[in-house]
N, C-alpha and C positions, 0 to 999 in steps of 0.2 A: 598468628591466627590462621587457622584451619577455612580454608573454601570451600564448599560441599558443591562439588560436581554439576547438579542439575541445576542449583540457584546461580552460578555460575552461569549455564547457560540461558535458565531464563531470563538474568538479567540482562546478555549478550543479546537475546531478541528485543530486547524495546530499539534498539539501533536497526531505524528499515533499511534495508541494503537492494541494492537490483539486482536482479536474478539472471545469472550466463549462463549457456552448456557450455563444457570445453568439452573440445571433438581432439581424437588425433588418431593416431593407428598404430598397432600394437607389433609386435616383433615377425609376425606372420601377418602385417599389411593388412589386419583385419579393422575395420573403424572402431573408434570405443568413442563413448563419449558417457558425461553424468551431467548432474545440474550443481551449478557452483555458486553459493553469496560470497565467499571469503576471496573478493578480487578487488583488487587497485590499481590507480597506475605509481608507478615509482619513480618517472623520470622523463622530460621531454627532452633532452638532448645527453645521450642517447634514447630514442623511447622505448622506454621499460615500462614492463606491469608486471604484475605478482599473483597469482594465485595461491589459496593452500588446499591443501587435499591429504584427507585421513589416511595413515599408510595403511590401515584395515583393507583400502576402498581393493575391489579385486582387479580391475584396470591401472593400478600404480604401474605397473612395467611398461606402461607405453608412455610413460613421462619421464625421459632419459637426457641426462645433458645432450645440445646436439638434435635431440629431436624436434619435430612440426609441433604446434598444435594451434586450435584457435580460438576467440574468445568469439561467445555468439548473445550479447547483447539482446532480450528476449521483450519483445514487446507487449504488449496488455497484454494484448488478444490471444498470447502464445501460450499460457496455462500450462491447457495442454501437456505440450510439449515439455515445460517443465518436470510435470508428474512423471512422465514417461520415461525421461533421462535421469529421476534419482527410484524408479522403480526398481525392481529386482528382474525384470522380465528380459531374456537372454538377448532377441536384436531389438533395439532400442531403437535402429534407423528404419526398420519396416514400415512404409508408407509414410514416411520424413523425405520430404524437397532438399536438395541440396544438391552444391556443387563441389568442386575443387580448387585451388589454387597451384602456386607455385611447391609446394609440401607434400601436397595431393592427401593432405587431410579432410576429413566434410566441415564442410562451408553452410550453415544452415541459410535456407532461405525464408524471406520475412523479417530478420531480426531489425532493429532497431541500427547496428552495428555488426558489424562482425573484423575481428583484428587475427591476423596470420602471424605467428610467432613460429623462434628457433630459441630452447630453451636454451638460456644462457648461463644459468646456476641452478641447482636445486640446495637448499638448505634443511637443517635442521629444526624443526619448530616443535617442541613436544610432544603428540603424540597425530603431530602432523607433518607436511612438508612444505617447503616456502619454495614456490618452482618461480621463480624469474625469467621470466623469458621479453627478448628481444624482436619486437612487432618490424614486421618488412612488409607488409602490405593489409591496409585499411579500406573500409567500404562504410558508408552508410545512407540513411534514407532521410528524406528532408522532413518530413512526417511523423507524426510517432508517440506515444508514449510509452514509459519504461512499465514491465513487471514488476513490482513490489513485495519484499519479504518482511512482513511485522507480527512480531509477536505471538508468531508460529501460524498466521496465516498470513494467505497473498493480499494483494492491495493492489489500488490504481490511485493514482493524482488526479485530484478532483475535478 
C-alpha cells in the first residue's frame, strides 16, 4: 500500500510535540539556528537526545559529527521566537537574548530548558537526518510552560 505524502503528514500532526530551536554555528562561526518538533531524548546514561532535520534545510552544514549545538526548549510565551527561527528571513538572532556556553553556540534566553550538545552520530533517516548528539551541559527554570505543536497550529496546556 501506497502512502500519499501529505495524509502522511497530516496524520503526523495529531501527535502535539514541544517546540525547540536548535542553535549552533556554521563552518565560518556564524550562528544558525531553525525551529525543530522532531526531538527526543534517547538515553540517560550516557545522556543522548535526537533530533531530525530536513537535508533541504540550508543550515545542514553546521550539523557535523564533532560539532556544538543546543536544544532550546521554548516556552508558551515564546511564539515568537518560534516563527522567527523556521522563517526564511537571513539573521534570525537580530534582537534574540542569548548567551554562550562551553561550544560557544547561542543559548537562547527564556527557554523553558536549554541542553549543550557534541554531535555524537548523524544518521540516515529518509529524506532527513537523525543527528544524535551527546548533552554536557543543561540549564532550566522552575517555572514554565512548554510551547505546543498540534495539528498545524500552536497550543498551550490548559
Amino acid at each position: 500500500m501506497s502512502i500519499d505524502k501529505l495524509t502522511f503528514r497530516k496524520v503526523l500532526g495529531r501527535f502535539a510535540t514541544g517546540i525547540t530551536v536548535v542553535t549552533g554555528k556554521s563552518k565560518d562561526n556564524i550562528a544558525v539556528g531553525l525551529t525543530v518538533n522532531a526531538f527526543t531524548s534517547l538515553s540517560l546514561a550516557p545522556p543522548l537526545v535526537l533530533f531530525c532535520l530536513d537535508k533541504s534545510t540550508a543550515s545542514i552544514h553546521a550539523f557535523n559529527k564533532g560539532d556544538g549545538f543546543a536544544l532550546n526548549m521554548l516556552d508558551e510565551d515564546q511564539q515568537e521566537l518560534s516563527v522567527k527561527f523556521s522563517s526564511k528571513i537571513e539573521d534570525r538572532f537580530a534582537g534574540v537574548e542569548f548567551d554562550t556556553w562551553d561550544t560557544g553556540v547561542p543559548i537562547l534566553s527564556g527557554c523553558l530548558a536549554n541542553l549543550e550538545c557534541i554531535i555524537d552520530a548523524v544518521h540516515d533517516g529518509g529524506d532527513h537526518l537523525i543527528i544524535v548528539g551527546r548533552v554536557n551541559r543543561i540549564a532550566q527554570v522552575e517555572e514554565g510552560k512548554p510551547l505546543l505543536y498540534f495539528d498545524g497550529a500552536y497550543g498551550r496546556i490548559a
